[in-house]
N, C-alpha and C positions, 0 to 999 in steps of 0.2 A: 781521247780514245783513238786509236791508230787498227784501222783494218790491214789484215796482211792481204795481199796480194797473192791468191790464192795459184788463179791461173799460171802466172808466169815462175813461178815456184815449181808447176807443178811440170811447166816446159822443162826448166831447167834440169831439175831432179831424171824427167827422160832422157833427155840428150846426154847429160850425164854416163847417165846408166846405158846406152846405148854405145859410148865412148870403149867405155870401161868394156862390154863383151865384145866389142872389135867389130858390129855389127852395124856401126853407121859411117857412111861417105861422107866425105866430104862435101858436098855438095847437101846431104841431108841437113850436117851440122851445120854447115853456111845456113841452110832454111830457116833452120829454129833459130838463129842467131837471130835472124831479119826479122820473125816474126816474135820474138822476146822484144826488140827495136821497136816494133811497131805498138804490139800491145803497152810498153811504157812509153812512148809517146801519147796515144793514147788517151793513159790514166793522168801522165800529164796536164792535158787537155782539160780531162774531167775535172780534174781538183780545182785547175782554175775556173772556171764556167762554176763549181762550186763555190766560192769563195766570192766568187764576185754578186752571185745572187743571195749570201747571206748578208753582205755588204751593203746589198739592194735592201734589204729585208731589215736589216739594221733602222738604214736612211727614214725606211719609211714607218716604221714601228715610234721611232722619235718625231715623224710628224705626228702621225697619229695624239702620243702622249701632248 
């Protein structure tokens, strides 16, 4: 099962749209850039720190058995 990535979807789809009516700087569009960079690093993070405590979870479910 694959969650979308709600947030940074929903950056993008602004900046976008903000493009498009000629009503963001560059410096705006640099911002969300950073901060689309940031949030997917981020989720990065998270998946691993996920994966490694199912890993854990795994380990010890087979002591357990």
């Amino acid at each position: 099962m694959r969650k979308t990535n709600w947030p940074i979807g929903a950056i993008a789809v602004f900046a976008a749209a903000l493009a498009l009516a000629g009503c963001a700087e560059q410096g705006d569009l640099a911002q969300l850039n950073q901060n689309e960079f940031t949030l997917r690093g981020m989720i990065a993070s998270d998946r691993q720190q996920i994966n490694s405590l199912k890993q854990q979870i795994q380990r010890q479910n087979d002591q357990i058995e």
